[in-house]
Z-matrix of the N, CA and C atoms (Angstrom, degrees):
N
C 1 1.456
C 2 1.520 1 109.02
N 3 1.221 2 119.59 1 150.50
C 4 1.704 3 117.86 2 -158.76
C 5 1.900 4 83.05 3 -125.16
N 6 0.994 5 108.93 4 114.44
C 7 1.665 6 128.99 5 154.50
C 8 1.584 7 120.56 6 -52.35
N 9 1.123 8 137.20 7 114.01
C 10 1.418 9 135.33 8 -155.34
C 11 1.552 10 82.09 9 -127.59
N 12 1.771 11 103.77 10 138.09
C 13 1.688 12 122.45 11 179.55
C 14 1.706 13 83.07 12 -103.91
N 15 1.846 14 96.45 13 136.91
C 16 1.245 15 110.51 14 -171.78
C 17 1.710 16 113.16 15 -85.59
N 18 1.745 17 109.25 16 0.62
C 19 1.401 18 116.66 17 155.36
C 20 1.521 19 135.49 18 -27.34
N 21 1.882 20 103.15 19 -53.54
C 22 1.336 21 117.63 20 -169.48
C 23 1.801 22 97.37 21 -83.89
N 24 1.157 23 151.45 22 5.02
C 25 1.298 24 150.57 23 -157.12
C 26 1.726 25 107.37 24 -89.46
N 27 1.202 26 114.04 25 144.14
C 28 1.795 27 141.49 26 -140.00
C 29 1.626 28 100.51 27 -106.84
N 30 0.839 29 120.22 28 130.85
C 31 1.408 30 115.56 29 153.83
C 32 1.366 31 133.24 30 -144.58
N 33 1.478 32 128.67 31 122.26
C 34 1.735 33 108.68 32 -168.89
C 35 1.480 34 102.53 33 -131.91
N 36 1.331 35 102.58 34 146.00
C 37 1.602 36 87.94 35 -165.16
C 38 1.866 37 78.22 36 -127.93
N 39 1.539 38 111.60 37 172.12
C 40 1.091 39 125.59 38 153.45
C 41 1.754 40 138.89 39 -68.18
N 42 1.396 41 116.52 40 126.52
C 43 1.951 42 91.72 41 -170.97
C 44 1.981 43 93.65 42 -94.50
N 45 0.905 44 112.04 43 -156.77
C 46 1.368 45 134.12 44 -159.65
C 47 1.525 46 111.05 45 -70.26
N 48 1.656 47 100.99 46 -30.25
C 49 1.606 48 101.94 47 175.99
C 50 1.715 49 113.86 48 -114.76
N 51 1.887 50 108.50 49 21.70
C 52 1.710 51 111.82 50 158.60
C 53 1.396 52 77.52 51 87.97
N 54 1.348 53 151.49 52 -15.38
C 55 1.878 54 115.35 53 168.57
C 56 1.411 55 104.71 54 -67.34
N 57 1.567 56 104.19 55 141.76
C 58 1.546 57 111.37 56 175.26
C 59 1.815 58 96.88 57 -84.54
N 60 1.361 59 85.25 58 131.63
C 61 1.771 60 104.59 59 158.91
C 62 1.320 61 120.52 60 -90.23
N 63 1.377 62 140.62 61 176.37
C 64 0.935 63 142.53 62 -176.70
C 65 1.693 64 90.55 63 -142.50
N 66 1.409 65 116.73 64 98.54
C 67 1.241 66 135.61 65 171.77
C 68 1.828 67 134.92 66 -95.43
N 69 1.730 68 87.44 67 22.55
C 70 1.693 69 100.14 68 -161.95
C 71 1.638 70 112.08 69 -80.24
N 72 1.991 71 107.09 70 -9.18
C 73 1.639 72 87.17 71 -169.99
C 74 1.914 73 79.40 72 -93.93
N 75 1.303 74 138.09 73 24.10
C 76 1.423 75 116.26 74 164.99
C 77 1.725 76 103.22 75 -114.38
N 78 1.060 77 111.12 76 24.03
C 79 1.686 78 104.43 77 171.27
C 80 1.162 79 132.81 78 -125.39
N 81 1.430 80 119.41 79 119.34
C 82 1.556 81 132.26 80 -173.04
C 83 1.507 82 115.71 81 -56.14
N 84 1.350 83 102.04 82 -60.45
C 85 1.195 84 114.04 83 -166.27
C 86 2.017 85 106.88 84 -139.99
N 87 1.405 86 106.21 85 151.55
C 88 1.642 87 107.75 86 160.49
C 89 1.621 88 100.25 87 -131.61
N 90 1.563 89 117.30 88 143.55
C 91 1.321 90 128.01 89 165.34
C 92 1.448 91 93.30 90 -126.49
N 93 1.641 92 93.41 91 163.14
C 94 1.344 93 100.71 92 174.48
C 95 1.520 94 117.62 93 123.63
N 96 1.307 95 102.80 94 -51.21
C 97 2.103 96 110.12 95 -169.61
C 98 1.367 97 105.48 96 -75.79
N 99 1.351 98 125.36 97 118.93
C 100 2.139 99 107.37 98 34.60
C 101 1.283 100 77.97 99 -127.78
N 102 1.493 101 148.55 100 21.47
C 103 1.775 102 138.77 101 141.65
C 104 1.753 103 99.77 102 133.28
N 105 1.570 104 97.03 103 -144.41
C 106 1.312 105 109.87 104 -158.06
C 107 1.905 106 91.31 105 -135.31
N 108 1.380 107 112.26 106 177.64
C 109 1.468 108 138.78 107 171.95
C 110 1.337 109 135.50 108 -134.55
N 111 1.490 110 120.80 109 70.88
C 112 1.261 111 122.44 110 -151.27
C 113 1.616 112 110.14 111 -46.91
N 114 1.635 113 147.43 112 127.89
C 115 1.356 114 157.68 113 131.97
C 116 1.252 115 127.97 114 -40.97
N 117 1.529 116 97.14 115 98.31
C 118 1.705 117 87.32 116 167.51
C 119 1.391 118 131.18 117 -112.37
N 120 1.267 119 144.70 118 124.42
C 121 1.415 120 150.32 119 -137.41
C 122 1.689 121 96.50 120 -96.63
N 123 1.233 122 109.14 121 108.58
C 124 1.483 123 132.28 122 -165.84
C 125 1.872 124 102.87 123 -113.33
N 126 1.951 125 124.72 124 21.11
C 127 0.819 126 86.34 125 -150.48
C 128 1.713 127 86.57 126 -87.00
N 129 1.584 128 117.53 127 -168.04
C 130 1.440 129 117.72 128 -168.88
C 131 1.672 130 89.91 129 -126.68
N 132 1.692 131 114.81 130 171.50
C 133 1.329 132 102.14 131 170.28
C 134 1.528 133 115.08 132 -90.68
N 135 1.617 134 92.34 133 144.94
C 136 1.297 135 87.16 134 166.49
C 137 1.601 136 78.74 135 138.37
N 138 1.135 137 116.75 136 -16.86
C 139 1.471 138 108.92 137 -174.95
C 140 1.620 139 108.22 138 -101.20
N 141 1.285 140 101.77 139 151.27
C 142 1.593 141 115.45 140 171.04
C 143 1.803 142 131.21 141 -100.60
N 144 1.682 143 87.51 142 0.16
C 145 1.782 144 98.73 143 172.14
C 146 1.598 145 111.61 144 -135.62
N 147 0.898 146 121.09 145 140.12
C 148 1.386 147 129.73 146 -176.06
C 149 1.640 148 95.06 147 -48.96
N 150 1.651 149 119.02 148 151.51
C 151 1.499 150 126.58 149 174.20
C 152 1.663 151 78.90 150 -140.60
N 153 2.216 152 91.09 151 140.02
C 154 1.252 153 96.52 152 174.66
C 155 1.484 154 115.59 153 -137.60
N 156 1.602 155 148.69 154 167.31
C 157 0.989 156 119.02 155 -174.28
C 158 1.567 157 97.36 156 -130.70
N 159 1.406 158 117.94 157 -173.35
C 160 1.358 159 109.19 158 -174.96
C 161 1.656 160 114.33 159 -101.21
N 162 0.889 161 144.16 160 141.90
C 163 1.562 162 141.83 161 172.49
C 164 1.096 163 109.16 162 -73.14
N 165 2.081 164 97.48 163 -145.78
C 166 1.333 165 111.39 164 173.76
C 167 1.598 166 113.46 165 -101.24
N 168 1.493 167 107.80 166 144.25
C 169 1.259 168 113.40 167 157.37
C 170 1.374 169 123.83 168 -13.61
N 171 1.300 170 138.37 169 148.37
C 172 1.181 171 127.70 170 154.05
C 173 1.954 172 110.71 171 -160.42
N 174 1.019 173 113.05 172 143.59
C 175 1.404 174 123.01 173 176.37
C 176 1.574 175 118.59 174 -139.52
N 177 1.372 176 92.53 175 132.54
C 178 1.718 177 93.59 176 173.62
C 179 1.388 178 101.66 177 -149.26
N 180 1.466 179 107.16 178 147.34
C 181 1.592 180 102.06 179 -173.66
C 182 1.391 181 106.10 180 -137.77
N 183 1.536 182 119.97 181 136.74
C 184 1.283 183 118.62 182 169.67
C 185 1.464 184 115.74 183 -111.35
N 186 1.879 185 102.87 184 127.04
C 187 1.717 186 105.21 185 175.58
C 188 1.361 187 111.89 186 -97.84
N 189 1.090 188 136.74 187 172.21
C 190 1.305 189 135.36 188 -152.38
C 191 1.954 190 98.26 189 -168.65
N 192 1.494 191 101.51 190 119.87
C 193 1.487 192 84.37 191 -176.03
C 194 1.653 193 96.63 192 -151.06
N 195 1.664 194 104.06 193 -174.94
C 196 1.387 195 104.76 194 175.16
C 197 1.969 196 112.40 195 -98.15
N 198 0.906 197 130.75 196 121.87
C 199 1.247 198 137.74 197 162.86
C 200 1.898 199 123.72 198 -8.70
N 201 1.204 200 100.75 199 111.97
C 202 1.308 201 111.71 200 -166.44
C 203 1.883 202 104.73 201 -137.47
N 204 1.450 203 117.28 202 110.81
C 205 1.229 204 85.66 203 170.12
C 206 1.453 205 138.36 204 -78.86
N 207 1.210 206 136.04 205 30.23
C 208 1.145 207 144.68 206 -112.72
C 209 2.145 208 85.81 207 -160.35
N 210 1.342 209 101.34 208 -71.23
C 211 1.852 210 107.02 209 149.70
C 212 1.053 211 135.90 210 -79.44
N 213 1.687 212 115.02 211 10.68
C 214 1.444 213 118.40 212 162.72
C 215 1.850 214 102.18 213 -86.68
N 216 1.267 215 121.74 214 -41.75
C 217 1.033 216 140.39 215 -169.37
C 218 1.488 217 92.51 216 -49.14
N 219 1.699 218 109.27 217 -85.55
C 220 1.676 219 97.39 218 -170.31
C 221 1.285 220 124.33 219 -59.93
N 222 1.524 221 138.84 220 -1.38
C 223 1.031 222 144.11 221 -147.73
C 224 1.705 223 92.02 222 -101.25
N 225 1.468 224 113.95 223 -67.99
C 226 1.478 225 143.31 224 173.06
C 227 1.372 226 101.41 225 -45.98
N 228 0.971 227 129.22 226 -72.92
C 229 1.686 228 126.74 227 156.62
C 230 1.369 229 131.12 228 -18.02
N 231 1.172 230 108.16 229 -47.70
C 232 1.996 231 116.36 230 174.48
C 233 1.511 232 94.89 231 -106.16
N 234 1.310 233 131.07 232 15.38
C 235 1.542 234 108.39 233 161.53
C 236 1.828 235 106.78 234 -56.56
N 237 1.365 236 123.68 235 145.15
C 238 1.537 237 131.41 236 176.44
C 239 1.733 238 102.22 237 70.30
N 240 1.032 239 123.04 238 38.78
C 241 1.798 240 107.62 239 -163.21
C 242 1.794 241 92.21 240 -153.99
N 243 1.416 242 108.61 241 127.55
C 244 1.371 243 127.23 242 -164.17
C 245 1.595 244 77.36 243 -87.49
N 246 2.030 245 102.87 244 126.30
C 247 1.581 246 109.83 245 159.23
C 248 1.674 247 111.89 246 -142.95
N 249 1.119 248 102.45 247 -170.76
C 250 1.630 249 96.66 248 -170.85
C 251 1.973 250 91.90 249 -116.28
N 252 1.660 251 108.86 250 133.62
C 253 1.299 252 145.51 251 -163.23
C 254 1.813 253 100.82 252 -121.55
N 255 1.623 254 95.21 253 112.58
C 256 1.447 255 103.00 254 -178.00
C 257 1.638 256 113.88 255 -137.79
N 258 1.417 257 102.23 256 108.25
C 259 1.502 258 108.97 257 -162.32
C 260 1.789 259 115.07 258 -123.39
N 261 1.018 260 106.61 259 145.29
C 262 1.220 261 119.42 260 -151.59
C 263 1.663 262 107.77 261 -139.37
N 264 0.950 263 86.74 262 99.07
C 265 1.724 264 106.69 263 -148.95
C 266 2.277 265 92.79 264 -64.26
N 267 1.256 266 112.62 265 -32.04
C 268 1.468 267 118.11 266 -172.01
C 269 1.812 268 84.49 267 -124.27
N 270 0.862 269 160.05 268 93.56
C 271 0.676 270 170.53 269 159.01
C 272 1.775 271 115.78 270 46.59
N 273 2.112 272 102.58 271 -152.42
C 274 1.743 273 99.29 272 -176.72
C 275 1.211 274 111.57 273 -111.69
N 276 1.847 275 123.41 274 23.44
C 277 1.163 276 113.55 275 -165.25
C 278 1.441 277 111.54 276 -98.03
N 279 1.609 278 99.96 277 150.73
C 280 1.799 279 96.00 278 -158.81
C 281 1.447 280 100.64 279 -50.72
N 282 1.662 281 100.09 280 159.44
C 283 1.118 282 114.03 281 -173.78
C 284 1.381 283 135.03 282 75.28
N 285 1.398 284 106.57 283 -8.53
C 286 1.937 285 125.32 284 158.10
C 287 1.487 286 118.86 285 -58.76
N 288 1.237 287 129.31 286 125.36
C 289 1.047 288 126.83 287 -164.64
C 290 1.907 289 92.14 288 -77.66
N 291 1.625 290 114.13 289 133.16
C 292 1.098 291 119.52 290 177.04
C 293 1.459 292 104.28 291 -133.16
N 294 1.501 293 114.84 292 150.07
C 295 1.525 294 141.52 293 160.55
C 296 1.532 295 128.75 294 -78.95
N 297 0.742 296 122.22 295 111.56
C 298 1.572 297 127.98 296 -169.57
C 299 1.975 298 101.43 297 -124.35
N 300 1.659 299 96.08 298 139.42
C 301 1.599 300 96.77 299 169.33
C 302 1.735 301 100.26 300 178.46
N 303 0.992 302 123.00 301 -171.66
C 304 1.254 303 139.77 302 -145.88
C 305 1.492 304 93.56 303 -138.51
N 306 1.340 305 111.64 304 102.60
C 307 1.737 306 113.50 305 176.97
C 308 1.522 307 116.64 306 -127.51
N 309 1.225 308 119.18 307 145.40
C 310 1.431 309 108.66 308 154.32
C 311 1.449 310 135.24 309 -98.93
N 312 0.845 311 81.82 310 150.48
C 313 1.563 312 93.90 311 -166.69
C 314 1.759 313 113.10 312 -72.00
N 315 1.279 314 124.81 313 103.71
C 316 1.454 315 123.10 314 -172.69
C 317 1.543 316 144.27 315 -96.21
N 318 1.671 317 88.88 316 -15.16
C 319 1.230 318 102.31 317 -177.60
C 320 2.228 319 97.91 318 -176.55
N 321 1.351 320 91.14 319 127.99
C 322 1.421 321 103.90 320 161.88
C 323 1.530 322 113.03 321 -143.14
N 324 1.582 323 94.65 322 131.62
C 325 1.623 324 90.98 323 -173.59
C 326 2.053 325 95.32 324 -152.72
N 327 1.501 326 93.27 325 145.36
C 328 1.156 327 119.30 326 -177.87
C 329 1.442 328 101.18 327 -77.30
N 330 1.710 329 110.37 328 154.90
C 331 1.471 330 134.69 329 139.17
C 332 1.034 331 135.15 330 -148.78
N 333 1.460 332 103.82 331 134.77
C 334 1.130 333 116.36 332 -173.18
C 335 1.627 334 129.57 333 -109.68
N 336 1.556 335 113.28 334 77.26
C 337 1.704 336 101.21 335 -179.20
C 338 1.606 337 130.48 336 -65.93
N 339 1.572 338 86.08 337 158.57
C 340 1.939 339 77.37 338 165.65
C 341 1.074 340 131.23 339 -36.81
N 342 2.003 341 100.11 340 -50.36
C 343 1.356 342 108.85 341 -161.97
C 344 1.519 343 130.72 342 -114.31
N 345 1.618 344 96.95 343 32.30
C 346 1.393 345 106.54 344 -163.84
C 347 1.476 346 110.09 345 -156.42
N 348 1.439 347 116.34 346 -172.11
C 349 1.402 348 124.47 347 173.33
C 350 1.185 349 98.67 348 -56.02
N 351 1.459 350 108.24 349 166.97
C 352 1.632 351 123.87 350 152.94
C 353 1.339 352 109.85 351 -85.36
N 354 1.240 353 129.22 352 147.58
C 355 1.561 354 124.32 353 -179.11
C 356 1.641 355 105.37 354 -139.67
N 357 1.327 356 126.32 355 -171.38
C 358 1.461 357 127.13 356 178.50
C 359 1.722 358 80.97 357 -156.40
N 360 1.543 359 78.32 358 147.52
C 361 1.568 360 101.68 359 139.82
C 362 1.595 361 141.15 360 -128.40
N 363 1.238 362 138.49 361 120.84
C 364 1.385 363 118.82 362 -173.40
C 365 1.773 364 100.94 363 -111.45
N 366 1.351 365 85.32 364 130.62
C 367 2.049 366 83.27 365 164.48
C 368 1.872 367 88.66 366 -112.72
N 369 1.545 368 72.86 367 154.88
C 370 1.892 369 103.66 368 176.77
C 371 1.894 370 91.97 369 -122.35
N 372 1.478 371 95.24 370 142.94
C 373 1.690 372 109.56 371 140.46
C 374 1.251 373 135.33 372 -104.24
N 375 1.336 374 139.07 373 166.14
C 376 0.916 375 137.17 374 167.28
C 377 1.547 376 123.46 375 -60.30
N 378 1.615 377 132.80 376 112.58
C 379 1.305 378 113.83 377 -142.87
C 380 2.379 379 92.73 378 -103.15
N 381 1.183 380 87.86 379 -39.01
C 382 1.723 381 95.32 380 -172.49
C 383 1.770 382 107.41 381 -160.30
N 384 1.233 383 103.29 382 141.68
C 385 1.410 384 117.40 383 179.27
C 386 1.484 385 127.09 384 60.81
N 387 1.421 386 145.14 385 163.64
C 388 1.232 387 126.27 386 -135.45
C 389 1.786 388 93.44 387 -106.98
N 390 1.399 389 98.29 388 156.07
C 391 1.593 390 102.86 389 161.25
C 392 1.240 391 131.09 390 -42.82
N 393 1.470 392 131.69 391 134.75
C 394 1.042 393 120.90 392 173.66
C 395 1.047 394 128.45 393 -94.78
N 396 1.788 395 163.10 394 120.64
C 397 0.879 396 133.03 395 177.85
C 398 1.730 397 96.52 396 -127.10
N 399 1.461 398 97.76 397 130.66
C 400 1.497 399 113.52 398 175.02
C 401 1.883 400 105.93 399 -149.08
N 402 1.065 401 106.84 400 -147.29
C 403 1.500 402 124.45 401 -175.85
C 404 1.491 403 118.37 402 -130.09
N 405 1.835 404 98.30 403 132.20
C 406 1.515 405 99.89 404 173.29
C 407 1.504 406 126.22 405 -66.30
């Protein structure tokens, strides 16, 4: 198994008018890919162990970066605005396993400490249709 440093990792988000950007030299971190599976507890009586079943899909991802005005722009721009999110967990070189989906954008917000950089964070949800995961 080959260990991948999460250094080289891709990110392109949509700006305000649907061109994908490529916003990866302003991002620290991504959580989130490829989501979660909501549980629902189906057990009946009579049983002595919990029975559970699977829900719906769900994905939400939070990016986390250093301050750019340049990636504040597209970021601030598609706040409230359904775009397409393409992440690439080892990077964009063909054959990288990448994530593709349709998110909205829910919240981006600045900080600014005394004693440090300014940073942002934006989380996206999953807005319609399922994740994709294939290769660049």
């Amino acid at each position: 198994m080959a260990f991948l440093h999460g250094s080289n990792a891709f990110i392109q988000v949509d700006d305000s008018g649907g061109t994908p950007t490529d916003i990866s030299a302003y991002v620290t971190s991504v959580d989130g890919f490829p989501g979660d599976v909501a549980s629902h507890d189906v057990t009946t009586f009579g049983k002595d162990t919990i029975a559970r079943a699977a829900g719906l899909k769900d994905t939400k991802i939070t990016l986390n970066g250093v301050h750019d005005p340049t990636c504040e722009a597209v970021l601030a721009g598609a706040l409230g605005i359904v775009g397409t999110v393409t992440y690439g967990p080892a990077g964009s070189t063909a054959g990288m396993q990448k994530y593709t989906g349709e998110f909205l954008l829910t919240s981006f917000k600045l900080s600014s400490p005394v004693g440090g950089m300014i940073t942002w964070t934006a989380n996206y949800e999953i807005a319609s249709g399922n994740l994709s995961d294939t290769t660049f």
